[in-house]
Residue frames relative to the residue before (quaternion, step in Angstrom):
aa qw qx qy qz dx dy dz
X 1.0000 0.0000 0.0000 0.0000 0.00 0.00 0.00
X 0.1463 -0.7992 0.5708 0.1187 3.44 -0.38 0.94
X 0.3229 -0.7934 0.5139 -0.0463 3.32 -0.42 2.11
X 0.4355 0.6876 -0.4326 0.3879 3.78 1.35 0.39
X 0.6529 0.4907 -0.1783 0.5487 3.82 1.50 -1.25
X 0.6397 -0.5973 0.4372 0.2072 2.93 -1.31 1.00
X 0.0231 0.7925 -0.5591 -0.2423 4.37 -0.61 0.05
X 0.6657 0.5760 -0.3787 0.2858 3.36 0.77 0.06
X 0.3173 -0.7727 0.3610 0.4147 3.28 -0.43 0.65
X 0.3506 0.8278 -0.3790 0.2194 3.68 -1.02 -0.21
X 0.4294 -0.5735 0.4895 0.4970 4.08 0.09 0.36
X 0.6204 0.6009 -0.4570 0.2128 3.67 -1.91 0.74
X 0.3263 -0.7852 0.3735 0.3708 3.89 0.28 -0.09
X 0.6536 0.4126 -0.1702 0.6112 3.41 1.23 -0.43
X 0.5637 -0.5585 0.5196 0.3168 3.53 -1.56 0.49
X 0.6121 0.5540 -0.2266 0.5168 3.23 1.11 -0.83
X 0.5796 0.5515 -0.2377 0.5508 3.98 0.81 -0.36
X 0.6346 0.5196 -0.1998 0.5362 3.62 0.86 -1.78
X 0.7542 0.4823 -0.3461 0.2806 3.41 0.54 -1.57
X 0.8448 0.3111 0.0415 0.4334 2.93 0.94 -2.03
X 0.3376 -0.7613 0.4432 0.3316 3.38 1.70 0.67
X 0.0059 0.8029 -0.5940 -0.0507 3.66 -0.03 0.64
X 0.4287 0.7467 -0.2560 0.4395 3.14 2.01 -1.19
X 0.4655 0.8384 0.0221 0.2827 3.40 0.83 -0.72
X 0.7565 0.0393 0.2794 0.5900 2.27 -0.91 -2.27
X 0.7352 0.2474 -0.4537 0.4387 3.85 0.13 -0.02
X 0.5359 0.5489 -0.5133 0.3847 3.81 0.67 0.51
X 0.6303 0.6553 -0.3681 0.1944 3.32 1.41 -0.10
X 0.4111 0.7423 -0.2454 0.4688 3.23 1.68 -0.01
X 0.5399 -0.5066 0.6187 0.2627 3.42 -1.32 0.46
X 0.2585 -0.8038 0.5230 0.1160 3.63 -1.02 0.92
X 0.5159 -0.5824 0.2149 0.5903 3.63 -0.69 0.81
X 0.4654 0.6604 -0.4735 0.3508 4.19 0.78 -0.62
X 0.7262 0.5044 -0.2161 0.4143 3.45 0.85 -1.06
X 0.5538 0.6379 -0.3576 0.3981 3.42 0.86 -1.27
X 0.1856 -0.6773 0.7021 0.1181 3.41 -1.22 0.95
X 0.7329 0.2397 -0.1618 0.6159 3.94 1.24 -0.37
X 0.2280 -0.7779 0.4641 0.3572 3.81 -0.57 -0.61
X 0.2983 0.5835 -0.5462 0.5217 3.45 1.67 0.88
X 0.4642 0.6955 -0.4582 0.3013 4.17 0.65 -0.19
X 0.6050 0.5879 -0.2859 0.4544 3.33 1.13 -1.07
X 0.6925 0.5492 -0.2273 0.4087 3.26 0.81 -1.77
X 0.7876 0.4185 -0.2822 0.3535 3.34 0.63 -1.19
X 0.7402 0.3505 -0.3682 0.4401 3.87 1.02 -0.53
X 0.4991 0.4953 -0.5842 0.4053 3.40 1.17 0.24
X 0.6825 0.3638 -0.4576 0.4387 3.95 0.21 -0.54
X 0.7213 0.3805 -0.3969 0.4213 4.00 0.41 -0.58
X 0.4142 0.6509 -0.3414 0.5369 3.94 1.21 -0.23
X 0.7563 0.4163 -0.2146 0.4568 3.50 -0.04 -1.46
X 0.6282 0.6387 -0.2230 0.3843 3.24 0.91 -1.80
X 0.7683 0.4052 -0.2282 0.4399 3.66 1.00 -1.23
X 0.4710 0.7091 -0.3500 0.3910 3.26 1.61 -0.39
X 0.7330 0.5441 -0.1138 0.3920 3.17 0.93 -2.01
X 0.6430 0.3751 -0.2339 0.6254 3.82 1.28 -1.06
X 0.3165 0.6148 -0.6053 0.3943 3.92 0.83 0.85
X 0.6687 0.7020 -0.1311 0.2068 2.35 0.55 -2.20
X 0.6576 0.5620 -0.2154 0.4531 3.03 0.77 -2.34
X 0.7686 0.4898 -0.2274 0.3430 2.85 0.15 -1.65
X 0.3149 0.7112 -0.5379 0.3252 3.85 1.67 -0.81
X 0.7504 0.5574 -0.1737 0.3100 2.42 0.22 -3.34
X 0.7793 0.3706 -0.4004 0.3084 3.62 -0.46 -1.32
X 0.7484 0.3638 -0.4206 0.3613 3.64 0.35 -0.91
X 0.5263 0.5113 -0.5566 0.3896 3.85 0.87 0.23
X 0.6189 0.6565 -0.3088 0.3009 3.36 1.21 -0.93
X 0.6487 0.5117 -0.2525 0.5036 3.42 1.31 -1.32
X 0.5353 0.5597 -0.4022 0.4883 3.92 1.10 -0.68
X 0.6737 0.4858 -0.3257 0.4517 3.97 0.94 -1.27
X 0.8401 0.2770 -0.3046 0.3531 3.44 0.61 -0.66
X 0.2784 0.5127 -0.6125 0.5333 4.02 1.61 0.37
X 0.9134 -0.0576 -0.2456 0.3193 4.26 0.13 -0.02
X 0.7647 -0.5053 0.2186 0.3349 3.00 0.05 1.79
X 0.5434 0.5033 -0.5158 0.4305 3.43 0.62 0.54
X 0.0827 -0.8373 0.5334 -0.0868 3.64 -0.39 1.64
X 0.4989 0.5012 -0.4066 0.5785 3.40 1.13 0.02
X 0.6362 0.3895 -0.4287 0.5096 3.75 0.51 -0.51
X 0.7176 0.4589 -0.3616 0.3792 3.79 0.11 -1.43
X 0.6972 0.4827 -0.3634 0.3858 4.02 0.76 -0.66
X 0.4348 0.6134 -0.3755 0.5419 3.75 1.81 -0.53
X 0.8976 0.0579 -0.2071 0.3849 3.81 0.43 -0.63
X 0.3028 0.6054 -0.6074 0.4158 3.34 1.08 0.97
X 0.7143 0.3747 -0.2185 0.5492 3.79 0.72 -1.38
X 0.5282 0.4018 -0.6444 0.3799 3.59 0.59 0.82
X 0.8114 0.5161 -0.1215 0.2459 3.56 1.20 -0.99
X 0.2274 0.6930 -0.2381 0.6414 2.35 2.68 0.66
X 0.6787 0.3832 -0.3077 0.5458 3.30 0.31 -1.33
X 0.6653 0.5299 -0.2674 0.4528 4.03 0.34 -0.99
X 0.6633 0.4455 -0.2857 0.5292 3.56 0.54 -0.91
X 0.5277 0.6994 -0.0985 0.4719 3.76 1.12 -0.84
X 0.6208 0.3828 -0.2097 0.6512 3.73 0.89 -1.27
X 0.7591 0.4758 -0.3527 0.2703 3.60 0.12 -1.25
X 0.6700 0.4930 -0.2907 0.4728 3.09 1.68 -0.44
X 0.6749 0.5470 -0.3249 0.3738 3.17 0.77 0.14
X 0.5747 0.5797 -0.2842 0.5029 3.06 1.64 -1.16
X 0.4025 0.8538 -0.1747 0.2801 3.96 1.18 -0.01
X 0.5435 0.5373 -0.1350 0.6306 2.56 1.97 -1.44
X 0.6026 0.5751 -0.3512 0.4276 3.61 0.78 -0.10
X 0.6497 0.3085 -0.3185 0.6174 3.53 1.11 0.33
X 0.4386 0.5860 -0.5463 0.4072 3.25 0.74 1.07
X 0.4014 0.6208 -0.3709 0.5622 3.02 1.38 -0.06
X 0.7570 0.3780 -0.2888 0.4479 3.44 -0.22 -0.28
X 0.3804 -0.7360 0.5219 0.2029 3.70 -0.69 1.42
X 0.5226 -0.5441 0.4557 0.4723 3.71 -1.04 0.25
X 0.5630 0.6301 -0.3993 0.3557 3.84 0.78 -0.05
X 0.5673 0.5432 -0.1972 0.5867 3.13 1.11 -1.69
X 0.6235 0.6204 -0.3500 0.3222 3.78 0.42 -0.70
X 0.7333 0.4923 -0.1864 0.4303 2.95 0.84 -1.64
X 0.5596 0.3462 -0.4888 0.5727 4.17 0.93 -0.21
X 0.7138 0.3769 -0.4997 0.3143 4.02 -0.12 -0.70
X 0.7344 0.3481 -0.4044 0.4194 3.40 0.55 -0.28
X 0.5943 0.4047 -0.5140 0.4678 3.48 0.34 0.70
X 0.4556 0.5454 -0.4732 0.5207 3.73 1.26 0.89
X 0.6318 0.6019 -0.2619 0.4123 3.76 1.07 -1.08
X 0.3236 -0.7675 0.5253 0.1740 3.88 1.12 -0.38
X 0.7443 -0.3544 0.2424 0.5116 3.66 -0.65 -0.69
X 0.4138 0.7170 -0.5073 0.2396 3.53 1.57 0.14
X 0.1716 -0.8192 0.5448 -0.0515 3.78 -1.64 0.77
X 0.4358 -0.6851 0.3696 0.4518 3.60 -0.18 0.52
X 0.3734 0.6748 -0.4614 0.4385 3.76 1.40 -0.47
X 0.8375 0.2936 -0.2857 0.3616 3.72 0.53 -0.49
X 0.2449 0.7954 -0.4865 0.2659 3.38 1.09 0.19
X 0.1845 -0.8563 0.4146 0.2468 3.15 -1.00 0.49
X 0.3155 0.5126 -0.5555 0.5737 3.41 1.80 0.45
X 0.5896 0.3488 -0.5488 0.4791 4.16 -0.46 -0.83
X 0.8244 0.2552 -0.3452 0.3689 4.14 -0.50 -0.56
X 0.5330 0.4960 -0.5158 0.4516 3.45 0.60 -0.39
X 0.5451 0.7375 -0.2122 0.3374 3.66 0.77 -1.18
X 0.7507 0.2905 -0.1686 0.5689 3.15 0.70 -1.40
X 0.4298 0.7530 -0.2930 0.4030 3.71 1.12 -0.83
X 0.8080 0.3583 -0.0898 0.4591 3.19 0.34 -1.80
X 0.6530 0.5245 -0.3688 0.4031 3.57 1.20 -1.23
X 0.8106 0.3215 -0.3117 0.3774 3.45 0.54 -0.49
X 0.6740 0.4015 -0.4960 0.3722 3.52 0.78 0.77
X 0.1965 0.7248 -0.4842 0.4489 3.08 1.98 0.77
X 0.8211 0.4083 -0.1631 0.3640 3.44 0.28 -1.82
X 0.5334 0.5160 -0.3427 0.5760 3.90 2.03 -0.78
X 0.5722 0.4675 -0.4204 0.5266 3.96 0.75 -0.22
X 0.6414 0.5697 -0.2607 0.4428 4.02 0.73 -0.90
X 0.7538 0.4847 -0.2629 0.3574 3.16 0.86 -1.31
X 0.5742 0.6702 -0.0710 0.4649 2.97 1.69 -1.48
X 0.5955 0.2531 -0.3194 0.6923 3.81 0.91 -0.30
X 0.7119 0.3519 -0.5175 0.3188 3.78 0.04 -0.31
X 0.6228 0.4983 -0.3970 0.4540 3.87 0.87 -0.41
X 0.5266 0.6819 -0.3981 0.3149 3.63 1.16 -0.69
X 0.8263 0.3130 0.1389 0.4472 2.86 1.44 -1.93
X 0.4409 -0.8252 0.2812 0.2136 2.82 1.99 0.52
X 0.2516 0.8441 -0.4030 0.2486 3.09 0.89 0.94
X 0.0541 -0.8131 0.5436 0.2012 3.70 -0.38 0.13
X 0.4950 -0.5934 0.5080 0.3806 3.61 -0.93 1.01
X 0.8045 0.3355 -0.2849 0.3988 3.77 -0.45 -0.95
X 0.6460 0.2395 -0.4440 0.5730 3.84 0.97 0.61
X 0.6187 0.3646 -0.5238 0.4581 3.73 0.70 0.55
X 0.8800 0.2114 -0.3089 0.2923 3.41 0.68 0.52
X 0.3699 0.4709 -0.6121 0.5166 2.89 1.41 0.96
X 0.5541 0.6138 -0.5035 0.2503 4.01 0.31 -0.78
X 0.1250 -0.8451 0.4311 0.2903 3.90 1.62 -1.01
X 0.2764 0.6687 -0.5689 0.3910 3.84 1.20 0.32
X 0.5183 -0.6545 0.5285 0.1541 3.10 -1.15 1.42
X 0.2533 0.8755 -0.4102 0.0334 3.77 0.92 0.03
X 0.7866 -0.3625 0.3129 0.3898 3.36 -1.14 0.54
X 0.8295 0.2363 -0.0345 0.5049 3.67 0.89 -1.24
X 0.4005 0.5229 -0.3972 0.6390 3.26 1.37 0.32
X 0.5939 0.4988 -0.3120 0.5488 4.17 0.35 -1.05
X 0.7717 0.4679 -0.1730 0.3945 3.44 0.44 -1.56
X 0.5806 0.4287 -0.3588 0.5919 3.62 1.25 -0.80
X 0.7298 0.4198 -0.3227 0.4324 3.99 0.46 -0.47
X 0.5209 0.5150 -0.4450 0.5152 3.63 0.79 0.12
X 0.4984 0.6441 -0.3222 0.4827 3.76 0.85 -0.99
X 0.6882 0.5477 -0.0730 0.4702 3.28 0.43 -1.67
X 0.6491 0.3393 -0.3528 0.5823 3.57 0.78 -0.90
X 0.7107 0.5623 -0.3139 0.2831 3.53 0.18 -1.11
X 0.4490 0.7195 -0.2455 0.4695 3.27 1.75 -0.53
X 0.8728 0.2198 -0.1055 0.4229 2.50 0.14 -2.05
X 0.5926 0.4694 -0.4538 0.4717 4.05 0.63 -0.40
X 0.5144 0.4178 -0.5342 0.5249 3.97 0.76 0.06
X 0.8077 0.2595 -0.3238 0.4189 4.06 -0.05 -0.45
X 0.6433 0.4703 -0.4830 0.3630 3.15 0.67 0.32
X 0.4352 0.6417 -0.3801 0.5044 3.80 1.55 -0.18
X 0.5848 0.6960 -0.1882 0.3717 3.01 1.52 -1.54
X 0.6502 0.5712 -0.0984 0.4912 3.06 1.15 -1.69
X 0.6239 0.5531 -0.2426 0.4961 3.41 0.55 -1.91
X 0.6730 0.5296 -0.2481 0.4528 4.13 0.34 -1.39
X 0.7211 0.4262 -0.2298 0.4956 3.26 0.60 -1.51
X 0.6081 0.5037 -0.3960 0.4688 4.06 0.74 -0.92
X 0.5690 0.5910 -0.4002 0.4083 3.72 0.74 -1.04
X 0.7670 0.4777 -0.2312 0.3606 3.41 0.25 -1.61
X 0.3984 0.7238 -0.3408 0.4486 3.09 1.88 -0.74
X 0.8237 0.3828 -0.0647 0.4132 3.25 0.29 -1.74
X 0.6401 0.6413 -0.1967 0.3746 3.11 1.19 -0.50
X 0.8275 0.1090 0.0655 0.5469 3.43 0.66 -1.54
X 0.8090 -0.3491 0.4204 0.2164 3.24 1.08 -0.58
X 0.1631 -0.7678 0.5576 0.2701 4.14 0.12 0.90
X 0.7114 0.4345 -0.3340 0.4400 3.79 0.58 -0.73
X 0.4702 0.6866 -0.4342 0.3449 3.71 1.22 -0.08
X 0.4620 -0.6470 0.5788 0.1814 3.64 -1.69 0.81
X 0.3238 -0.6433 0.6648 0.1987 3.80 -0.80 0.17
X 0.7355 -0.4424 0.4219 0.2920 3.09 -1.93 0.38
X 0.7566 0.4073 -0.1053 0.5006 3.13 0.96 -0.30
X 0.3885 -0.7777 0.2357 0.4344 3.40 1.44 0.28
X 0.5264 0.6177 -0.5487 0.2006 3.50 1.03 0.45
X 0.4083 -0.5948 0.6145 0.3194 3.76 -1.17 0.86
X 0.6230 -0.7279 0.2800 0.0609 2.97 -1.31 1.63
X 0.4425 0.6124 -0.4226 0.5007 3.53 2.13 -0.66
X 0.5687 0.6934 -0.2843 0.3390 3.87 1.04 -0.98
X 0.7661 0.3684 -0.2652 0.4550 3.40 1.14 -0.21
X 0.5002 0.6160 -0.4648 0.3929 3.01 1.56 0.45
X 0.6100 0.5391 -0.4023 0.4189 3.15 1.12 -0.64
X 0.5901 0.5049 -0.4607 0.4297 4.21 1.27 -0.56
X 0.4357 0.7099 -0.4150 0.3660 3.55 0.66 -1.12
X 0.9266 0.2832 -0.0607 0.2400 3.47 0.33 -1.24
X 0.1606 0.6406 -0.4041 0.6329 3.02 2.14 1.07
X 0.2724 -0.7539 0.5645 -0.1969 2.62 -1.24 1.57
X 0.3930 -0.8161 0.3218 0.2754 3.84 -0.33 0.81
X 0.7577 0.0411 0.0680 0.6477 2.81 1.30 -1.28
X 0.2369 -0.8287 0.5052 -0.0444 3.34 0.67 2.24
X 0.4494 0.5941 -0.4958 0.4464 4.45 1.25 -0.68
X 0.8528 0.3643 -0.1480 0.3436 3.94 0.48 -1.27
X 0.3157 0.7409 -0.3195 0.4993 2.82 2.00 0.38
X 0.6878 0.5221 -0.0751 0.4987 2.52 0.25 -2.54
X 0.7490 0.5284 -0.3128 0.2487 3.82 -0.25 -0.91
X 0.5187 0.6195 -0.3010 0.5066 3.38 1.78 0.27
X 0.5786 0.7182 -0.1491 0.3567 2.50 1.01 -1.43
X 0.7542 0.4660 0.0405 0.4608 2.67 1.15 -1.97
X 0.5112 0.4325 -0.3520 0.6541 3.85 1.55 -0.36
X 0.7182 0.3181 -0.4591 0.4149 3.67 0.05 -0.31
X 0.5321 0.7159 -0.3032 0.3352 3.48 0.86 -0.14
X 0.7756 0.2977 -0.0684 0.5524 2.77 1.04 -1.34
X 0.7477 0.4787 -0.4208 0.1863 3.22 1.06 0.04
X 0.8444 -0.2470 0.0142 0.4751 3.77 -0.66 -0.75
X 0.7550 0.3016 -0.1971 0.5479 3.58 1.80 -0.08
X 0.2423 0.7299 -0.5398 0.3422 3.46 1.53 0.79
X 0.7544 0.4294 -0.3002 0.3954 3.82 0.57 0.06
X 0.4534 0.6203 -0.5012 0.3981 3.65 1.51 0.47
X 0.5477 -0.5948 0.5334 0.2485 3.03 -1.62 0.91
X 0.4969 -0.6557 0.4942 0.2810 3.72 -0.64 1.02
X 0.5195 -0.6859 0.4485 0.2419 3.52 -1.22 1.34
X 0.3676 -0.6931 0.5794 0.2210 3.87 -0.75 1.17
C-alpha cells in the first residue's frame, strides 16, 4: 500500500489537508499583500480561533442538555467540563493581544468597519445555549423535586449537586473571558473610549456582571444566611 497518496476524497494533497481542510481554513486570513498593519494576522487568528473554540462549547453543552432531558448526569457534567475547558483556552489565548500597542490598535480597527464582538456568533450561540442549559437544570430539579438550598446545605457530593456546580463553572469561566476581553479593551482603547458599535466601553462593565444562572448564585448567599453567622454585621 503506498501510504504516500492521498485516500480521502476532497480538494488538498494530503489526507491530512482533505481531512482538516487546511486549504480552507488557512485561506481564511488576510494575506501579508492585504494587511494594511501586520497586527491583522494576530487579531483574526485570536477572534477566528476564539469562534472556533465557542463552537465547540456550544457543541459540548447542547449534548449536555440532551444528557440531562435523560437523567444521565454523569454524562451531561463530562461535557459541560469539556466546554469549560474550551471557554477557558479562549481566555487565555487573549493575552496575545497584548501584544498590540494602543497605537498599532487604532489603524486595525479602522480595518474592522462597523464589525463588533456583539455580533459574534459563538458570543450568541453562547448565550442561547447557556440558558437552555439552566431551563434543562431547572426542569430535572422540579421533576425531582429538588430544592437548591437543601442540596447545598446537605454537602453530599451528589450527582445533582456536582451537576449544579459544573453550571456554575460554566458561568463563571464565561465571565471571566468576559472580564479578561473587557480588561483588554481596558488596556487597549481606553475607559472613556467608544466601540464600533457606539457602545462606551465603562458600559460593558455593567454586562460582564449578568449572570446566567443567578438561583445558584443566590443559594450561597442564602446558606450563609441561614446559617450560624448569617446575622453579623459586616466589618467597616
Amino acid at each position: 500500500m503506498d501510504y504516500t497518496q492521498p485516500i480521502l476524497a476532497g480538494p488538498g494533497e494530503t489526507d491530512y489537508a482533505r481531512y482538516m481542510r487546511t486549504d480552507d481554513l488557512l485561506s481564511l486570513q488576510l494575506d501579508r499583500g492585504e494587511m494594511m498593519h501586520h497586527d491583522e494576522l494576530l487579531f483574526q487568528t485570536v477572534h477566528q480561533s476564539t469562534e472556533l473554540w465557542l463552537k465547540h462549547a456550544c457543541f459540548e453543552v447542547d449534548y449536555a442538555i440532551d444528557e440531562i432531558g435523560q437523567d444521565r448526569i454523569e454524562q451531561a457534567i463530562a461535557h459541560i467540563s469539556r466546554a469549560v475547558t474550551g471557554a477557558r483556552l479562549i481566555t487565555g489565548q487573549l493575552e496575545m493581544l497584548t501584544h498590540m500597542t494602543p497605537s498599532d490598535f487604532q489603524k486595525v480597527r479602522l480595518q474592522l468597519g462597523n464589525g463588533s464582538g456583539y455580533e459574534s456568533p459563538g458570543w450568541n450561540c453562547v448565550k442561547q445555549i447557556s440558558r437552555r442549559l439552566g431551563r434543562a437544570f431547572q426542569s430535572l430539579c422540579a421533576v425531582h423535586e429538588i430544592d437548591l438550598l437543601e442540596l447545598y446545605r446537605d454537602g453530599a457530593l451528589t450527582p445533582t449537586y456536582r451537576l449544579a456546580e459544573a453550571l456554575v463553572e460554566w458561568d463563571e469561566q464565561i465571565a471571566l473571558w468576559r472580564v479578561r476581553h473587557f480588561r483588554i479593551a481596558v488596556r487597549t482603547i481606553g475607559v472613556q473610549a467608544v466601540g464600533t458599535k457606539g457602545t462606551p466601553v465603562d458600559q460593558l462593565l455593567r454586562v460582564i456582571n449578568r449572570k446566567f444562572y443567578p438561583e445558584l448564585w443566590q443559594v450561597r448567599s442564602d446558606l450563609t444566611l441561614a446559617g450560624p453567622l448569617g446575622g453579623l454585621e459586616p466589618a467597616v
